[in-house]
PDB file of N, CA, C and O in Angstrom:
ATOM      1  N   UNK A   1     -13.744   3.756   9.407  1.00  0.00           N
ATOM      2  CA  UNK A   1     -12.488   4.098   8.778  1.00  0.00           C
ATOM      3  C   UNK A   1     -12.502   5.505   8.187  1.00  0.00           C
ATOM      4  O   UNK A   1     -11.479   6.184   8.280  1.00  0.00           O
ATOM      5  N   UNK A   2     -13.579   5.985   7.593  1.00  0.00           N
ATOM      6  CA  UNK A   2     -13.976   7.621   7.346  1.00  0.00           C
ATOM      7  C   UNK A   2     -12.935   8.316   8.134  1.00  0.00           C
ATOM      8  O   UNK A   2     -12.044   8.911   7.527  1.00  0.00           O
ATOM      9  N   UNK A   3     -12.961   8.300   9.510  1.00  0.00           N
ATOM     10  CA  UNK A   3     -12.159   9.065  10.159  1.00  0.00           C
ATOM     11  C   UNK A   3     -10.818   9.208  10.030  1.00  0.00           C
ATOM     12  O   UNK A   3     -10.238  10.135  10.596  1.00  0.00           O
ATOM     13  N   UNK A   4     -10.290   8.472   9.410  1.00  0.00           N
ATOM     14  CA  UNK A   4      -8.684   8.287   9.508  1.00  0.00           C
ATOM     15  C   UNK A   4      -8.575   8.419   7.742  1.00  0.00           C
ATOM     16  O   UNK A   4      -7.645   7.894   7.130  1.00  0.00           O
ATOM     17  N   UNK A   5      -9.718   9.229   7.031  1.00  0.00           N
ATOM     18  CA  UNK A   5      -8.895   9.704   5.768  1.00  0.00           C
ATOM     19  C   UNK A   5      -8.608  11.039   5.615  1.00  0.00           C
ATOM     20  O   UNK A   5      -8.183  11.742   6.531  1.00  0.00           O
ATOM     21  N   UNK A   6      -8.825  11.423   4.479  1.00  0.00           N
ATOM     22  CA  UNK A   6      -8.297  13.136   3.830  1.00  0.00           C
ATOM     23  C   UNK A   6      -6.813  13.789   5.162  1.00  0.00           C
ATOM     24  O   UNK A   6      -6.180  13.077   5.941  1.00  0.00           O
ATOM     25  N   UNK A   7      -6.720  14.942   5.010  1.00  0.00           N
ATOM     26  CA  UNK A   7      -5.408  15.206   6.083  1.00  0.00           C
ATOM     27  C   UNK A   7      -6.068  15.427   7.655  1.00  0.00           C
ATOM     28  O   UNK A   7      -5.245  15.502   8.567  1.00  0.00           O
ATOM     29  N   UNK A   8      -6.888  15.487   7.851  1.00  0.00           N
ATOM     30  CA  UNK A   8      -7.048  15.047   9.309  1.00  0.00           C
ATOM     31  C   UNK A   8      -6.891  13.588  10.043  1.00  0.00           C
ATOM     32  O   UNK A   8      -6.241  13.300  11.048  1.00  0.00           O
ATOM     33  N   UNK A   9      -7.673  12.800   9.234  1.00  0.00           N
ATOM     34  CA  UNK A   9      -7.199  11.629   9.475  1.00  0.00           C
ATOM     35  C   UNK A   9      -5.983  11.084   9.313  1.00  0.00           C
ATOM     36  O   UNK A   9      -5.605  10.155  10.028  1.00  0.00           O
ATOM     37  N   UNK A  10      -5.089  11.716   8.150  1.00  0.00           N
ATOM     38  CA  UNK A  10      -3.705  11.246   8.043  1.00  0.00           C
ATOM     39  C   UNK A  10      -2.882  11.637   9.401  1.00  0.00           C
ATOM     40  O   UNK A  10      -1.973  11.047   9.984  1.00  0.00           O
ATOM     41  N   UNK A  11      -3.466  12.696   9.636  1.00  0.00           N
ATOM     42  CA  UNK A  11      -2.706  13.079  11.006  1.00  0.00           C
ATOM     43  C   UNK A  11      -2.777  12.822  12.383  1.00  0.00           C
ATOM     44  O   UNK A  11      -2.006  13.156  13.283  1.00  0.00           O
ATOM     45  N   UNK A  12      -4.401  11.819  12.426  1.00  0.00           N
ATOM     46  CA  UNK A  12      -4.526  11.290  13.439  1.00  0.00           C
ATOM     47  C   UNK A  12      -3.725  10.020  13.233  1.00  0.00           C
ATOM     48  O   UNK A  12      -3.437   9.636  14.366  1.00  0.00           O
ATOM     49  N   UNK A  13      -3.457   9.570  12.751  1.00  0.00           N
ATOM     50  CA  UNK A  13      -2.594   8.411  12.134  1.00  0.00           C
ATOM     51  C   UNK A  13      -1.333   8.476  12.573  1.00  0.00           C
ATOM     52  O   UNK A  13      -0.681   7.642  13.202  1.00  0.00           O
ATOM     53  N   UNK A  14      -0.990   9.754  12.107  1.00  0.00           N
ATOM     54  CA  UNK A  14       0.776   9.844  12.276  1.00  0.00           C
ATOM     55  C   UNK A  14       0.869  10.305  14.260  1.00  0.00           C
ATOM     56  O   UNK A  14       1.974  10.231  14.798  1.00  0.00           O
ATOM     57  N   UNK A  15      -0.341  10.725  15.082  1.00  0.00           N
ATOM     58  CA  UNK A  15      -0.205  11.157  15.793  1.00  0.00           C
ATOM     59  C   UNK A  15      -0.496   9.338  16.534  1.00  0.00           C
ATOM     60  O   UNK A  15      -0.023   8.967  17.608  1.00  0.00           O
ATOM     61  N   UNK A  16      -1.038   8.807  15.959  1.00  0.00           N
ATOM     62  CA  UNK A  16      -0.978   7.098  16.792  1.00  0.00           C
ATOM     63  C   UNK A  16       0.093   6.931  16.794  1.00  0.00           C
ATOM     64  O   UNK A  16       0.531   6.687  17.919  1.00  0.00           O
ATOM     65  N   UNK A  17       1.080   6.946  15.714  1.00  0.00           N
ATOM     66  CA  UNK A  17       2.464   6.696  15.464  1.00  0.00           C
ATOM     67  C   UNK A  17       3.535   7.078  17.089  1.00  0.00           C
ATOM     68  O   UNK A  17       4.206   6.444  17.904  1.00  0.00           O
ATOM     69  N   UNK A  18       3.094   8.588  16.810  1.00  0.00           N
ATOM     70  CA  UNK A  18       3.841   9.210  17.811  1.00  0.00           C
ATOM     71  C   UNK A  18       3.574   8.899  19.005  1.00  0.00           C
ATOM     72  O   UNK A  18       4.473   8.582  19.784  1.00  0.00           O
ATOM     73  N   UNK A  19       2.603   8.926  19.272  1.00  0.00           N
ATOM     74  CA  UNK A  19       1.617   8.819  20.846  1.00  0.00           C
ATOM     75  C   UNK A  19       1.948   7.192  21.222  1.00  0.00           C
ATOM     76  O   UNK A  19       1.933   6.712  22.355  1.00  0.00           O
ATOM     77  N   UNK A  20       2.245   6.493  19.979  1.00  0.00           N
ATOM     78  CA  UNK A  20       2.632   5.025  20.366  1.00  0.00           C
ATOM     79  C   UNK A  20       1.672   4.151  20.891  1.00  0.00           C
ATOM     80  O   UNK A  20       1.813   3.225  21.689  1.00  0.00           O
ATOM     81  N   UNK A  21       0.322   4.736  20.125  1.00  0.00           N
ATOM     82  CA  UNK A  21      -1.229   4.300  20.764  1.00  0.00           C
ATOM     83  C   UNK A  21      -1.184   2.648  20.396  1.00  0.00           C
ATOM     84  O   UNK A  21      -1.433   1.779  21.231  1.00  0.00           O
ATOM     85  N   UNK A  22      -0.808   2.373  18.949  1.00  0.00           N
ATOM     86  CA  UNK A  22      -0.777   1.482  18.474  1.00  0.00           C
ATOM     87  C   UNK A  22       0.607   0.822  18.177  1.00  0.00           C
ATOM     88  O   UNK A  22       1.613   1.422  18.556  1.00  0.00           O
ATOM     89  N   UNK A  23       0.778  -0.854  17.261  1.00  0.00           N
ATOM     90  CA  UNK A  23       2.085  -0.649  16.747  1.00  0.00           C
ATOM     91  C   UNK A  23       2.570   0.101  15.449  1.00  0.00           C
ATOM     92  O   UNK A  23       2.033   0.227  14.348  1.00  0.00           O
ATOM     93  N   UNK A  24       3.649   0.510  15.903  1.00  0.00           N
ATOM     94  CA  UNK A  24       3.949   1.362  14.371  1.00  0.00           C
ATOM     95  C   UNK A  24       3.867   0.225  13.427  1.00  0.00           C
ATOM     96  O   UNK A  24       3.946   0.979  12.457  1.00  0.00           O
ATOM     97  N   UNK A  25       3.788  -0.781  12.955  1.00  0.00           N
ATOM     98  CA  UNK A  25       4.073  -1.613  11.535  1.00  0.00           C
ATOM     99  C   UNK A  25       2.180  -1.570  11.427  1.00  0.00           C
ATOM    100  O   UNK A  25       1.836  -1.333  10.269  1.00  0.00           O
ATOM    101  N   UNK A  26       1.165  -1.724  12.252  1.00  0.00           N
ATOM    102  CA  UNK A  26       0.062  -1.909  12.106  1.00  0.00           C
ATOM    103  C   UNK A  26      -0.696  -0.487  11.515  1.00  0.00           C
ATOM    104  O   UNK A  26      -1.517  -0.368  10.606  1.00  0.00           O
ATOM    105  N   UNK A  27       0.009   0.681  12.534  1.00  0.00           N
ATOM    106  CA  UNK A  27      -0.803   2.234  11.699  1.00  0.00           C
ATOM    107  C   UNK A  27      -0.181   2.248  10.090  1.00  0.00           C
ATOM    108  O   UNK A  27      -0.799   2.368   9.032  1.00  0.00           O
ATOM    109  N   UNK A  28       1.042   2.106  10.294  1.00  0.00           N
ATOM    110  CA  UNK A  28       1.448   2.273   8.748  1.00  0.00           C
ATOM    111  C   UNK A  28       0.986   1.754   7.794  1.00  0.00           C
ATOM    112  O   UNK A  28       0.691   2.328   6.746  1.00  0.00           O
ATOM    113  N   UNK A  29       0.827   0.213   8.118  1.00  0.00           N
ATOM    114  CA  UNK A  29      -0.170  -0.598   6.899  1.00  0.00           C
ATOM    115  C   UNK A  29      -1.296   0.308   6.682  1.00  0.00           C
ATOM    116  O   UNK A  29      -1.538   0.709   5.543  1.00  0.00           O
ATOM    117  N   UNK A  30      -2.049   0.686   7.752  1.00  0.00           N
ATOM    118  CA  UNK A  30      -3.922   1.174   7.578  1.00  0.00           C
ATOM    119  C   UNK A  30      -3.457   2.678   7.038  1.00  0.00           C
ATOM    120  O   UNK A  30      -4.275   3.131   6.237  1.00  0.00           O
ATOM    121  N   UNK A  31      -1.994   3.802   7.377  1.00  0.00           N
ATOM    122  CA  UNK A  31      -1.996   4.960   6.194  1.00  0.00           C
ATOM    123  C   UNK A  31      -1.746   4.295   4.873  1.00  0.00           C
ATOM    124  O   UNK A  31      -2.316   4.900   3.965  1.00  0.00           O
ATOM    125  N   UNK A  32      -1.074   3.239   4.478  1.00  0.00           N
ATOM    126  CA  UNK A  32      -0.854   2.837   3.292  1.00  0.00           C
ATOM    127  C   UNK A  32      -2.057   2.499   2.643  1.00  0.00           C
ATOM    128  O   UNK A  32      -2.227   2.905   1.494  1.00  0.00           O
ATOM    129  N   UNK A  33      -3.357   1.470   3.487  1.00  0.00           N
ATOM    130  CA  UNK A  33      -3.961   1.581   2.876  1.00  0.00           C
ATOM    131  C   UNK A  33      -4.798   2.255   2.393  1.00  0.00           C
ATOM    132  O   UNK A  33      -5.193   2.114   1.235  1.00  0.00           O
ATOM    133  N   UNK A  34      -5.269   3.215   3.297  1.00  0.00           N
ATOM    134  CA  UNK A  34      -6.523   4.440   2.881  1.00  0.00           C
ATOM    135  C   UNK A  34      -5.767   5.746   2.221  1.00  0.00           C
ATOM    136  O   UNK A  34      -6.506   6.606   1.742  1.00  0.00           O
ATOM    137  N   UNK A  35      -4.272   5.962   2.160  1.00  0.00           N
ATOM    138  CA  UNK A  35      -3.657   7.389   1.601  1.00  0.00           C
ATOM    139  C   UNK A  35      -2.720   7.019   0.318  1.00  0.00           C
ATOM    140  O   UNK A  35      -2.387   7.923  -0.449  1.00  0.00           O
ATOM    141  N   UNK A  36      -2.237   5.473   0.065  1.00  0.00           N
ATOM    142  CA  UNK A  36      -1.672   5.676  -1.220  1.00  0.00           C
ATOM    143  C   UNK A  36      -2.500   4.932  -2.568  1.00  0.00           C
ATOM    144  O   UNK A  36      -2.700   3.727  -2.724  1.00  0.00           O
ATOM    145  N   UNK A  37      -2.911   6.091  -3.493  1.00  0.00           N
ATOM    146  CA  UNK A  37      -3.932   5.410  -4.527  1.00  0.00           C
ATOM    147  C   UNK A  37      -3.319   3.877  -4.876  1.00  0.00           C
ATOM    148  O   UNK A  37      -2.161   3.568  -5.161  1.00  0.00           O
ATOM    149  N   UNK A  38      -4.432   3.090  -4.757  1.00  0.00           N
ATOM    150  CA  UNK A  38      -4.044   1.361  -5.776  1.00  0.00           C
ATOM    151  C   UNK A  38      -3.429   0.477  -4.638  1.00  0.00           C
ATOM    152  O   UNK A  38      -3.645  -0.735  -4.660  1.00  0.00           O
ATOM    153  N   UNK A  39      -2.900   0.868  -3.944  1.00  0.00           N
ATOM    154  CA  UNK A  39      -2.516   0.567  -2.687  1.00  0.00           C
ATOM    155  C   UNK A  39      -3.254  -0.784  -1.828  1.00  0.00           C
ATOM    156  O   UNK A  39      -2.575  -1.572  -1.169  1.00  0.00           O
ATOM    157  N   UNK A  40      -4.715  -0.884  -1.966  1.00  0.00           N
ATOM    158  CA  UNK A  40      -5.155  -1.484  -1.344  1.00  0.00           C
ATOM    159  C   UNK A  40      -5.549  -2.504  -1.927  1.00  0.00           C
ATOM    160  O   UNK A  40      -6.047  -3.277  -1.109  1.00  0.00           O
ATOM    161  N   UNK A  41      -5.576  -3.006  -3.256  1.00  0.00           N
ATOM    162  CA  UNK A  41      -5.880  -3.682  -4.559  1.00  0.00           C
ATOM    163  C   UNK A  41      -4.807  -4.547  -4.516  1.00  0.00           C
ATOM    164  O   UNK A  41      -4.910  -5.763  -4.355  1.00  0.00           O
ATOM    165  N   UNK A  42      -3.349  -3.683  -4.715  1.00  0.00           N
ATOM    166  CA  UNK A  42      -2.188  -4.177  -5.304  1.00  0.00           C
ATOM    167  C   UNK A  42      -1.300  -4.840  -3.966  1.00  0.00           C
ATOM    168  O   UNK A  42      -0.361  -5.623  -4.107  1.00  0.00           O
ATOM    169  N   UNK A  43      -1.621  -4.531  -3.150  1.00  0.00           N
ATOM    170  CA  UNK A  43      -0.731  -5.480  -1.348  1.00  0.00           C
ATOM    171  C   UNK A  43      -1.135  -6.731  -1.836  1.00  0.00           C
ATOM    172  O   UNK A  43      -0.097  -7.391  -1.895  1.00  0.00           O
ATOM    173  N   UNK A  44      -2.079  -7.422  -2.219  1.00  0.00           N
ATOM    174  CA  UNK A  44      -2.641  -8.824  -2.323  1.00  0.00           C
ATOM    175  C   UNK A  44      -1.417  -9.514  -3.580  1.00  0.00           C
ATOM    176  O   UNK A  44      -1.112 -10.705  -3.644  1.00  0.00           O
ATOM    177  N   UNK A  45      -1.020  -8.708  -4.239  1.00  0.00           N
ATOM    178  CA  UNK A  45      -0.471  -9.308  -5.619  1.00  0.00           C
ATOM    179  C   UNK A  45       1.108  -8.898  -5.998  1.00  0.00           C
ATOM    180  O   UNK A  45       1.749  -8.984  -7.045  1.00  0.00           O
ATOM    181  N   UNK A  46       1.474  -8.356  -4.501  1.00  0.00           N
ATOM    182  CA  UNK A  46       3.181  -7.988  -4.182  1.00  0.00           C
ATOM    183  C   UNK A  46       3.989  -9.129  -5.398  1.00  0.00           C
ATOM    184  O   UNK A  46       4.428  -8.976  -6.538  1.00  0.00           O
ATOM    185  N   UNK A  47       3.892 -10.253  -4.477  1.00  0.00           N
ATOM    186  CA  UNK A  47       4.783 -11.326  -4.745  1.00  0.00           C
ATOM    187  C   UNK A  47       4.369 -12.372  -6.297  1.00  0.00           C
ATOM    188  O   UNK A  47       5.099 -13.064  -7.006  1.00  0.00           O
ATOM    189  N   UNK A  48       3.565 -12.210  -6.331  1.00  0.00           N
ATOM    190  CA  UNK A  48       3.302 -12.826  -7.758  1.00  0.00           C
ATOM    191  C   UNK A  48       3.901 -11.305  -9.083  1.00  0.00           C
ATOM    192  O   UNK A  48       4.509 -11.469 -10.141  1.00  0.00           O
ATOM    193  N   UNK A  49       3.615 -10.505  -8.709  1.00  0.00           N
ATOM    194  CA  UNK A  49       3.930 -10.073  -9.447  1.00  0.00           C
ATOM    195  C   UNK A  49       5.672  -9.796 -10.021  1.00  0.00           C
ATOM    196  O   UNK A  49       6.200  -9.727 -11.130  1.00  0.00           O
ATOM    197  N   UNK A  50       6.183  -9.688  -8.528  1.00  0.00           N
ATOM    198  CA  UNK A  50       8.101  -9.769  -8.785  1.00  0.00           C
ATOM    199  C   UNK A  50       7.817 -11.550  -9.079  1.00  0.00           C
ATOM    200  O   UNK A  50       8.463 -11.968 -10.040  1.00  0.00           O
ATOM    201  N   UNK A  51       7.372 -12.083  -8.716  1.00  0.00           N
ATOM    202  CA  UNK A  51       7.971 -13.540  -9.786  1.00  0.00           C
ATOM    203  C   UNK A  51       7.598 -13.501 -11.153  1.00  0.00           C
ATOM    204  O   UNK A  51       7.853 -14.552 -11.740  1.00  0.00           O
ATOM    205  N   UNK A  52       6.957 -12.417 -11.997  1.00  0.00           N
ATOM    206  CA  UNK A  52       6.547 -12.789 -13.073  1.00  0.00           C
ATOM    207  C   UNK A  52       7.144 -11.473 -13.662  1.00  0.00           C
ATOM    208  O   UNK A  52       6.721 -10.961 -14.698  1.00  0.00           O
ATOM    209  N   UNK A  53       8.248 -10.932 -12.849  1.00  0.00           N
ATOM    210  CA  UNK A  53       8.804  -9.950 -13.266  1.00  0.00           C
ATOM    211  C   UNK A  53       8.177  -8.599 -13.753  1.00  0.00           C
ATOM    212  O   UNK A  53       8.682  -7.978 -14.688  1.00  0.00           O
ATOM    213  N   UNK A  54       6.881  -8.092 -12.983  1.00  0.00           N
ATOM    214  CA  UNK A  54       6.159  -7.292 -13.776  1.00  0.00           C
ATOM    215  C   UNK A  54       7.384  -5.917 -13.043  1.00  0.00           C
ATOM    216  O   UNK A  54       7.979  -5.183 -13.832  1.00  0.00           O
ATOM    217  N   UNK A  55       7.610  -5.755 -11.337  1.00  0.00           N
ATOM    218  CA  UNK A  55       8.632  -4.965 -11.084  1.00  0.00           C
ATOM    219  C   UNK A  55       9.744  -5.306 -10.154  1.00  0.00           C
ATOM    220  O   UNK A  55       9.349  -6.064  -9.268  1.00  0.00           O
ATOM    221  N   UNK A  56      10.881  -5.025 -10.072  1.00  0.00           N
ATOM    222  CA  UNK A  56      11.830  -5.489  -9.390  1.00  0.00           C
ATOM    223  C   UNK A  56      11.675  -4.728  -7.977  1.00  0.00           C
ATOM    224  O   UNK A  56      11.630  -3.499  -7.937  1.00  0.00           O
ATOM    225  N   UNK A  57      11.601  -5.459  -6.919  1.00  0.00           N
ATOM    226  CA  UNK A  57      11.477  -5.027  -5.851  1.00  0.00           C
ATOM    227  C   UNK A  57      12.811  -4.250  -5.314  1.00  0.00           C
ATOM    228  O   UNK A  57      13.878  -4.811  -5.063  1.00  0.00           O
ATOM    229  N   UNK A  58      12.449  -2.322  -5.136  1.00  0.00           N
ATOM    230  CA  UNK A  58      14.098  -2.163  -4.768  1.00  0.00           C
ATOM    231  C   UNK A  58      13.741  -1.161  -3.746  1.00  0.00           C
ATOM    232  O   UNK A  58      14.286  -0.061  -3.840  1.00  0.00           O
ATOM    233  N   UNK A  59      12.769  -1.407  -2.624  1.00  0.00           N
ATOM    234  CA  UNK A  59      12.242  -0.679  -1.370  1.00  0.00           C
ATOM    235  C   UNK A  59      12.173  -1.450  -0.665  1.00  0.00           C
ATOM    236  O   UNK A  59      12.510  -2.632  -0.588  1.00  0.00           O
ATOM    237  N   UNK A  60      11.597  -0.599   0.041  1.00  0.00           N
ATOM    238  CA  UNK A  60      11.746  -1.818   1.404  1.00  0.00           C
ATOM    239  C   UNK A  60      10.460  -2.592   1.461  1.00  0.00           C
ATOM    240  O   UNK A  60       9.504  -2.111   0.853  1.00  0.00           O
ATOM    241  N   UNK A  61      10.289  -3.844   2.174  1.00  0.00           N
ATOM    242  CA  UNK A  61       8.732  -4.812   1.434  1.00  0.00           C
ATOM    243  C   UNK A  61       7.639  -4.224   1.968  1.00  0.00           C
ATOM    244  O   UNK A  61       7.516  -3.948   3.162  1.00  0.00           O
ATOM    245  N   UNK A  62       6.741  -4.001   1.012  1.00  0.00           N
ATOM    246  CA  UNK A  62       5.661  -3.043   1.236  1.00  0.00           C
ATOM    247  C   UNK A  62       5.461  -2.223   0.809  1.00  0.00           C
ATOM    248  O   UNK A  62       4.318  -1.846   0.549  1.00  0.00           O
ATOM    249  N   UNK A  63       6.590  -1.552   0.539  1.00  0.00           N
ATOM    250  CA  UNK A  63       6.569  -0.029   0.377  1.00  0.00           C
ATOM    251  C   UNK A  63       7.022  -0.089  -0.822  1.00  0.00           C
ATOM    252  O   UNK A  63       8.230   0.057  -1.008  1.00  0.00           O
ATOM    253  N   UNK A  64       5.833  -0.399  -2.264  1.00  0.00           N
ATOM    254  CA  UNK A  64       6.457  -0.047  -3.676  1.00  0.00           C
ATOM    255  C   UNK A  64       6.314   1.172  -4.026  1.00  0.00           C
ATOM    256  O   UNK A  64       5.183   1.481  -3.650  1.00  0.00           O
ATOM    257  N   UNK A  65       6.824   2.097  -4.555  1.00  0.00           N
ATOM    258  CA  UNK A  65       6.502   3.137  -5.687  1.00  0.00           C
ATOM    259  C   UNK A  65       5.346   3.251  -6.075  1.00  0.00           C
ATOM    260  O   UNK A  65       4.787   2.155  -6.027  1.00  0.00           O
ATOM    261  N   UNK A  66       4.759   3.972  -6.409  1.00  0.00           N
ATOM    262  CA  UNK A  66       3.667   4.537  -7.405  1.00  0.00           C
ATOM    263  C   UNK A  66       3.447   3.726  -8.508  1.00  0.00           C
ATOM    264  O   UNK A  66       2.379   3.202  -8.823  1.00  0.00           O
ATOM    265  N   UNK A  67       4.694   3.637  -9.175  1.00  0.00           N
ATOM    266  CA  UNK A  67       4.699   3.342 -10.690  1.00  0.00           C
ATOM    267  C   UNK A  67       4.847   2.104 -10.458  1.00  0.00           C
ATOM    268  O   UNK A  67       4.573   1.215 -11.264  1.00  0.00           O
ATOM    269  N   UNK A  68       5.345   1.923  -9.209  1.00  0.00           N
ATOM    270  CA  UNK A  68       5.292   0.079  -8.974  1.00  0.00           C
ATOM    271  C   UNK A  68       3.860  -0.650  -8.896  1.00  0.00           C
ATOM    272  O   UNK A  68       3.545  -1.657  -9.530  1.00  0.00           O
ATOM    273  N   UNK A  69       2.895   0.206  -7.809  1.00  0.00           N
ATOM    274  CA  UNK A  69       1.465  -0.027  -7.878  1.00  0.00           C
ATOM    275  C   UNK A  69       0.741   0.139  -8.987  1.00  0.00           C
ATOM    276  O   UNK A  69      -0.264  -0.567  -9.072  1.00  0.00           O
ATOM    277  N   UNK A  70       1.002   0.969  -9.968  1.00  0.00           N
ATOM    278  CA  UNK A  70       0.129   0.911 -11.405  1.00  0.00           C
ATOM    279  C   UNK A  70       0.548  -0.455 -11.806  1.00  0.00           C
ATOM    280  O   UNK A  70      -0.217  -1.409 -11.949  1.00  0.00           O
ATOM    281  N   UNK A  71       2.175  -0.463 -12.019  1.00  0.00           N
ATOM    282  CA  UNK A  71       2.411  -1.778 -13.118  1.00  0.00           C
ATOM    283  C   UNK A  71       1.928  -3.654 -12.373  1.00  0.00           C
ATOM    284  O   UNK A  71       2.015  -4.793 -12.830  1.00  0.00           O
ATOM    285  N   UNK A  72       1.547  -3.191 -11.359  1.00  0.00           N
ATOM    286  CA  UNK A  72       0.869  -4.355 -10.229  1.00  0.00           C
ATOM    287  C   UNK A  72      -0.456  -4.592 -10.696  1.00  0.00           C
ATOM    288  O   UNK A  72      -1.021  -5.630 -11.041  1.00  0.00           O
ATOM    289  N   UNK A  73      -0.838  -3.382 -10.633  1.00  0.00           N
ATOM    290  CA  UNK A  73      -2.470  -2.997 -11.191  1.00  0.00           C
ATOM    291  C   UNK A  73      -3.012  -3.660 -12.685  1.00  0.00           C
ATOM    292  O   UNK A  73      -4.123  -3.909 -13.154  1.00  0.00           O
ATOM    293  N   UNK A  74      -1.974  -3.764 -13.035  1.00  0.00           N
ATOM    294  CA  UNK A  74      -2.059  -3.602 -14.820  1.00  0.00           C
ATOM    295  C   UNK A  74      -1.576  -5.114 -15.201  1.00  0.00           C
ATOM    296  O   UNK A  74      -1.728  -5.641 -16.303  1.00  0.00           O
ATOM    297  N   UNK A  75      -1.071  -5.594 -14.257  1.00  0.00           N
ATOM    298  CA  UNK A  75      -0.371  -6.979 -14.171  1.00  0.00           C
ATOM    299  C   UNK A  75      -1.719  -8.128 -13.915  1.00  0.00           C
ATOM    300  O   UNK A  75      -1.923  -9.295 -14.250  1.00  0.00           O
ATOM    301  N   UNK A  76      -2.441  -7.143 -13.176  1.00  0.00           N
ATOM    302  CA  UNK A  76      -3.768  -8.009 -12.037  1.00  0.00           C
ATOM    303  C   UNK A  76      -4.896  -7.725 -13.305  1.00  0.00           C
ATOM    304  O   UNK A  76      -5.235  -8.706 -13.966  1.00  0.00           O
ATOM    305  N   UNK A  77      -5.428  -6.488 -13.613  1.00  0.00           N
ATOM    306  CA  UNK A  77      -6.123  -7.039 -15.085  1.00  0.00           C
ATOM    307  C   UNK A  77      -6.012  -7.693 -16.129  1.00  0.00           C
ATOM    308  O   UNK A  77      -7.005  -7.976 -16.798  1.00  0.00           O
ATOM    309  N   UNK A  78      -4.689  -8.087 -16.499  1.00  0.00           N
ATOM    310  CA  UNK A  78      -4.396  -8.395 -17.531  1.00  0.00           C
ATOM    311  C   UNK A  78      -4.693 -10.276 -17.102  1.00  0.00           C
ATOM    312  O   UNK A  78      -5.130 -11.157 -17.842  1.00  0.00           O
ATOM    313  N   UNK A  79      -4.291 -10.354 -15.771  1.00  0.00           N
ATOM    314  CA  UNK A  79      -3.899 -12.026 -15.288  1.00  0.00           C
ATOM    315  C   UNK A  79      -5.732 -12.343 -15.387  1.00  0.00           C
ATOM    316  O   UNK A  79      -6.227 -13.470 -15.402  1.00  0.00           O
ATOM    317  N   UNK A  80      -6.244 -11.477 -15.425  1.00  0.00           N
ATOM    318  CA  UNK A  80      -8.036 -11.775 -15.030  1.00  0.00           C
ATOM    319  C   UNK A  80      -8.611 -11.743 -16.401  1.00  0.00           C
ATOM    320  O   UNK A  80      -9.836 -11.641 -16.453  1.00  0.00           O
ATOM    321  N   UNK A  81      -7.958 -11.810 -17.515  1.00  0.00           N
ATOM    322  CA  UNK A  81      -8.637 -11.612 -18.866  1.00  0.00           C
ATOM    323  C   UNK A  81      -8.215 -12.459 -18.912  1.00  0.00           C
ATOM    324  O   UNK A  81      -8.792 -12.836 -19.932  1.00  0.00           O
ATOM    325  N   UNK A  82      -7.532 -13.333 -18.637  1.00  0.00           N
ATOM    326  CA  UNK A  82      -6.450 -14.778 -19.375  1.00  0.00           C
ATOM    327  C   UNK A  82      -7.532 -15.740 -18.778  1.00  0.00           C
ATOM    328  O   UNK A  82      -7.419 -16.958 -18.918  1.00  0.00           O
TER     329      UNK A  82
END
């Protein structure tokens, strides 16, 4: 997986996209997971977390915000101290 990080790898990524090597819903998951910080932690805890209202889902599924993945993050330590 090394290969497909920092901006070379992002771009071999986007060039699977294009080239249509793979499916697009499958490259996108693997840039989501290795290029957006928390990202790979917080996919597991999407849906528990909009039921417990930590954020209101207003993207498209998958694709939270930043500030959506911290407050996911922060949702998932807090549920592990309880």
């Amino acid at each position: 997986m090394n290969e497909y990080l920092g901006s070379n790898g992002l771009m071999r990524l986007l060039a699977m996209i294009y080239d249509e090597e793979l499916p697009t819903k499958e490259v996108l998951e693997v840039l989501k997971r290795l290029h957006i910080p928390g990202y790979e932690e917080a996919r597991h805890h999407f849906e528990d977390a909009i039921a417990a209202g930590v954020y209101e889902p207003n993207t498209a599924p998958g694709f939270p915000h930043q500030k959506q993945i911290e407050a996911i993050l922060r949702f998932v330590r807090e549920q592990s101290r309880e």
